[in-house]
Structures are given as C-alpha cells and as structure tokens.
C-alpha positions as CSV (number, residue, x, y, z in Angstrom):
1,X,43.8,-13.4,149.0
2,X,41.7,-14.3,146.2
3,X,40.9,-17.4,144.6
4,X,42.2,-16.8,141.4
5,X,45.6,-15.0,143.6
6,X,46.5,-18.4,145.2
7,X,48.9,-20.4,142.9
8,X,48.8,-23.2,145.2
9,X,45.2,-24.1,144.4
10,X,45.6,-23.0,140.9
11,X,48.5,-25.1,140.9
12,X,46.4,-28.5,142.0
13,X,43.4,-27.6,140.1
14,X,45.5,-27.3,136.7
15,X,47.3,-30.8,137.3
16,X,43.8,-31.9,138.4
17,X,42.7,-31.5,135.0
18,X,45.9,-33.3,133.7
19,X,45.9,-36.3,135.9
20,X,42.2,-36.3,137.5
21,X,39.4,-34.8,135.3
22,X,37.3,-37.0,137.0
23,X,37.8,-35.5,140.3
24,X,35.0,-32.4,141.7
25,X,37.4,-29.8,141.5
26,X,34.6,-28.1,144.5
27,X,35.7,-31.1,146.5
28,X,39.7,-30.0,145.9
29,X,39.0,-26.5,147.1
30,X,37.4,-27.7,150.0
31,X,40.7,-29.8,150.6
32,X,42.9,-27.1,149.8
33,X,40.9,-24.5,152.3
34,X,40.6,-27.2,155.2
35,X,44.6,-27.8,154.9
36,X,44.9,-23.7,154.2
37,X,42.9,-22.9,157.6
38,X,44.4,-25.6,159.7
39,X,49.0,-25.2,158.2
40,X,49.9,-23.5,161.4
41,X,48.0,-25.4,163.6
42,X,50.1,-27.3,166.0
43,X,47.2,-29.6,166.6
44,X,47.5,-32.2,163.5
45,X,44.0,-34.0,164.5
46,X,42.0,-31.1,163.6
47,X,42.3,-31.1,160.1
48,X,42.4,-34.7,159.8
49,X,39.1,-35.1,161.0
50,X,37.8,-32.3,159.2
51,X,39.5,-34.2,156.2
52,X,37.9,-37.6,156.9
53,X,34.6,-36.0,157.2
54,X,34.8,-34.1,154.2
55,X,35.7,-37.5,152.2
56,X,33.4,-38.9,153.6
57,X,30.5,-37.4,152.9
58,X,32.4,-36.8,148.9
59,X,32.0,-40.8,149.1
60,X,28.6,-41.0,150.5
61,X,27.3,-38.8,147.9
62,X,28.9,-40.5,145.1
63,X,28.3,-44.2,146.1
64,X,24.6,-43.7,148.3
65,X,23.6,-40.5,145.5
66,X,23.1,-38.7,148.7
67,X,24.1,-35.6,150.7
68,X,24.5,-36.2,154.2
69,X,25.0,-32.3,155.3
C-alpha cells in the first residue's frame, strides 16, 4: 500500500493542517508507521518505546537544534 492509498494517514495529515500546521507532518508519518507496524502486536511496550524515542529525539531537535540519530 502506497502512501498516497492509506486514508488513515491522509486522514491525520489533512486535519493536521487544520488544527496543527505547526506540527512536522515527517514526524506524523513516522507516528502513524510506528503505530501501523506495531497494531497487531500483542506486546503494547514495543511501540511505546519506539514512540517515546521518536518524540524524543522530535523534542531534542527542536529545543537543543540538534539531531541525536
């Protein structure tokens, strides 16, 4: 499935304009395909952590101007 096939993401990148302009819409996808990989996964921690990390380096980048990959 294609990016521009998934109405999901399409979905929560179009109210992402409406409601968040302000938020990387690379940062959503990365969301999205982290929650995507991980929905039938009975193991609820793996995702989470991927999810924390993920924010935290979005945060680190924002507030330090740095890239911590």
């Amino acid at each position: 499935m294609t990016e521009s096939d998934d109405l999901a993401l399409q979905t929560l990148l179009d109210v992402r304009q409406e409601i968040a302009p302000e938020l990387d819409p690379e940062l959503l996808r990365a969301c999205y395909e982290i929650q995507r990989q991980h929905q039938f996964n009975p193991e609820r921690s793996q995702p989470s952590v991927a999810m924390e990390r993920l924010i935290d380096e979005a945060v680190d980048k924002l507030v330090l101007g740095t890239d911590s990959k």
